[in-house]
C-alpha positions in Angstrom: -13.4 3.4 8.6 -10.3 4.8 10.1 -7.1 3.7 8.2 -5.6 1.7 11.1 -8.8 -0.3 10.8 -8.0 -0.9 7.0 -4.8 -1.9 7.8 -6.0 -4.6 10.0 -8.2 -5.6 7.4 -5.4 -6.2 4.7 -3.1 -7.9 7.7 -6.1 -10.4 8.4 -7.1 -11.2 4.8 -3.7 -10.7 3.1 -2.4 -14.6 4.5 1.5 -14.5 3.2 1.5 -11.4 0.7 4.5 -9.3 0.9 3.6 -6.0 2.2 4.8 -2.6 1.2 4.0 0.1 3.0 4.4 4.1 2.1 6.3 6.7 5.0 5.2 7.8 8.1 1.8 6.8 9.9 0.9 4.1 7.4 4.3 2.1 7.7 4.1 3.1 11.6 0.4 1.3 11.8 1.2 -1.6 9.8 4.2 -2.6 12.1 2.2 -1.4 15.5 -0.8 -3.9 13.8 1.4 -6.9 12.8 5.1 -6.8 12.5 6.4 -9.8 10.4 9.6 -9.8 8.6 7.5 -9.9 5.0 6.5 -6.1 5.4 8.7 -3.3 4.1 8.5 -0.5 5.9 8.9 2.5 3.6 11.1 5.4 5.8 11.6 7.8 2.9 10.8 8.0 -0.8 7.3 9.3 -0.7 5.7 8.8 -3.8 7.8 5.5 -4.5 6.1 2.3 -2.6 3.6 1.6 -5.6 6.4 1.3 -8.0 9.3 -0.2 -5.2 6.1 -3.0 -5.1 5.5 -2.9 -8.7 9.3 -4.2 -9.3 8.8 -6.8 -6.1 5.9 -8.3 -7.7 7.5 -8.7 -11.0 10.4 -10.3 -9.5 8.6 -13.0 -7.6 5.4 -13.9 -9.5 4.8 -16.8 -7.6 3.7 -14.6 -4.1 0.9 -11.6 -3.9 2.6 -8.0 -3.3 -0.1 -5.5 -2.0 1.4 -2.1 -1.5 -0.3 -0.1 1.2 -0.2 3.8 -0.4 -1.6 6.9 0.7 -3.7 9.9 -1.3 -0.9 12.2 -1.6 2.1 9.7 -2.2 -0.7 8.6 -4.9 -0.6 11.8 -6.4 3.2 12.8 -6.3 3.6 10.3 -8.5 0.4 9.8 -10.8 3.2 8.2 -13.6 2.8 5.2 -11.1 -0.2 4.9 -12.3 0.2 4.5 -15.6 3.2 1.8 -15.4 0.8 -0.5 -13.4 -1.6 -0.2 -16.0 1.1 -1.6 -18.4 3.6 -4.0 -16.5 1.4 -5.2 -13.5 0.4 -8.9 -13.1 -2.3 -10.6 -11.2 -0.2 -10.8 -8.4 0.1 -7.1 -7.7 -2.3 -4.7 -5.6 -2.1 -1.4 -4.6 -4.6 0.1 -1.8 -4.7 3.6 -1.9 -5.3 4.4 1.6 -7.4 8.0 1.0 -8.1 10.4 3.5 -8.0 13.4 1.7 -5.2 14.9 3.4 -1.0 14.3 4.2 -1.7 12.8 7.3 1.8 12.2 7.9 2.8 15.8 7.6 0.2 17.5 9.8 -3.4 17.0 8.0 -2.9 19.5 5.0 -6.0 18.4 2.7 -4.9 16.7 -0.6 -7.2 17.2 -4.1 -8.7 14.0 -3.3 -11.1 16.1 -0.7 -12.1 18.4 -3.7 -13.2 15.1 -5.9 -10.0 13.8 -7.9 -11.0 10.3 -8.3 -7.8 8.1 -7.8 -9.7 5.1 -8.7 -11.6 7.1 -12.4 -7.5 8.3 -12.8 -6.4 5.0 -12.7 -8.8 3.4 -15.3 -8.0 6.4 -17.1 -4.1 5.4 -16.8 -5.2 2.0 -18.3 -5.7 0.0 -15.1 -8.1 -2.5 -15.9 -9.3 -3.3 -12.3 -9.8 -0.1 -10.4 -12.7 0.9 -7.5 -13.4 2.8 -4.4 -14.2 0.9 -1.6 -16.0 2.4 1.4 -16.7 -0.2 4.6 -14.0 -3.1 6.3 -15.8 -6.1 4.3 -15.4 -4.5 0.6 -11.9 -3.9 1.3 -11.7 -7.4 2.9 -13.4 -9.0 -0.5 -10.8 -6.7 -2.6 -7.9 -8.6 -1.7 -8.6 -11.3 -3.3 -8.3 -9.2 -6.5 -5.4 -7.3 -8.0 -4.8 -3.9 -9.7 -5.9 -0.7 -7.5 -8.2 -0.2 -4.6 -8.9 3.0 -3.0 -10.0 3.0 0.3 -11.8 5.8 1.4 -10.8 5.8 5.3 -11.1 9.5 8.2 -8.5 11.4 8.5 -6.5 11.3 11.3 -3.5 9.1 13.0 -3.5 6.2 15.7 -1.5 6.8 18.4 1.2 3.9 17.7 5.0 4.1 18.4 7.9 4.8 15.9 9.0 2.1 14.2 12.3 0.9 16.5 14.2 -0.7 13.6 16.6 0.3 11.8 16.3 0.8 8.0 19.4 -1.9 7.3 17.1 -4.3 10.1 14.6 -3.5 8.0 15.5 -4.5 4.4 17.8 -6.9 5.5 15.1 -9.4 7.0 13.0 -7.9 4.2 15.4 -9.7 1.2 16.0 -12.7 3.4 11.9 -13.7 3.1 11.6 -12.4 0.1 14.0 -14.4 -1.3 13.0 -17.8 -3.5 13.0 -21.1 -1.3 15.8 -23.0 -3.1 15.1 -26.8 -3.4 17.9 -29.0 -1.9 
């Protein structure tokens, strides 16, 4: 499966889940697929969009979060890992997008092409619902879960436009969904 078809996946089967997204391609593919005020776009930080949707989903248990992460962003920051094994609810997920490379930064190959198991790390880590998903429809029955999913998708990048809003566009209509409807 190619990653832009993953994302498609998690923006038909996600309903009203806040989505996070990590930098470059994978923010640039979940805005070409379905723009919505509800995804954050992630423009920098790499590394942080697991635990920026770690803290979301702690702050509004009452909606899904599902984070949108890639191999190498995954592994500058394996300490992610272990926080979500200890402080994540049932209303967080985090989708390790893996194609064995940075495909944001040119294709360089990651460890995860040499056999690191993100999914055997993060039961290791303490994660008590971990797996590798392979094909559109396990990914699609994943959602309904929580804890981490790595989905195996080809390397490579669709050919989608830039994001054209600005970062303050961005988290500005970003904090106005997320924030709590307030009962008159």
């Amino acid at each position: 499966m190619k990653r832009i078809e993953a994302v498609k996946v998690v923006v038909e089967n996600a309903k009203d889940a806040f989505l996070v997204s990590n930098i470059g391609f994978p923010s640039r593919e979940l805005y070409f697929v379905r723009d919505r005020p509800q995804n954050f776009y992630m423009l920098g930080s790499m590394g942080l969009a697991s635990s920026i949707g770690l803290g979301l989903s702690l702050s509004r248990r009452d909606r899904k979060v599902v984070v949108l992460d890639g191999d190498g962003s995954v592994l500058m920051n394996l300490g992610t890992l272990t926080t979500i094994a200890h402080h994540a609810q049932d209303n967080y997920l985090l989708i390790i997008l893996d194609n064995c490379c940075y495909g944001s930064t040119g294709s360089q190959p990651t460890c995860t092409h040499l056999g690191t198991d993100l999914a055997a790390m993060a039961v290791a880590a303490g994660v008590r619902s971990a797996k590798t998903v392979y094909l559109p429809d396990e990914l699609k029955a994943a959602l309904q879960g929580h804890g981490v999913v790595v989905a195996r998708v080809e390397p490579g990048n669709a050919d989608v436009p830039i994001i054209d809003l600005l970062p303050e566009e961005i988290i500005g209509r970003f904090m106005r969904s997320f924030a709590p409807e307030r009962s008159s």
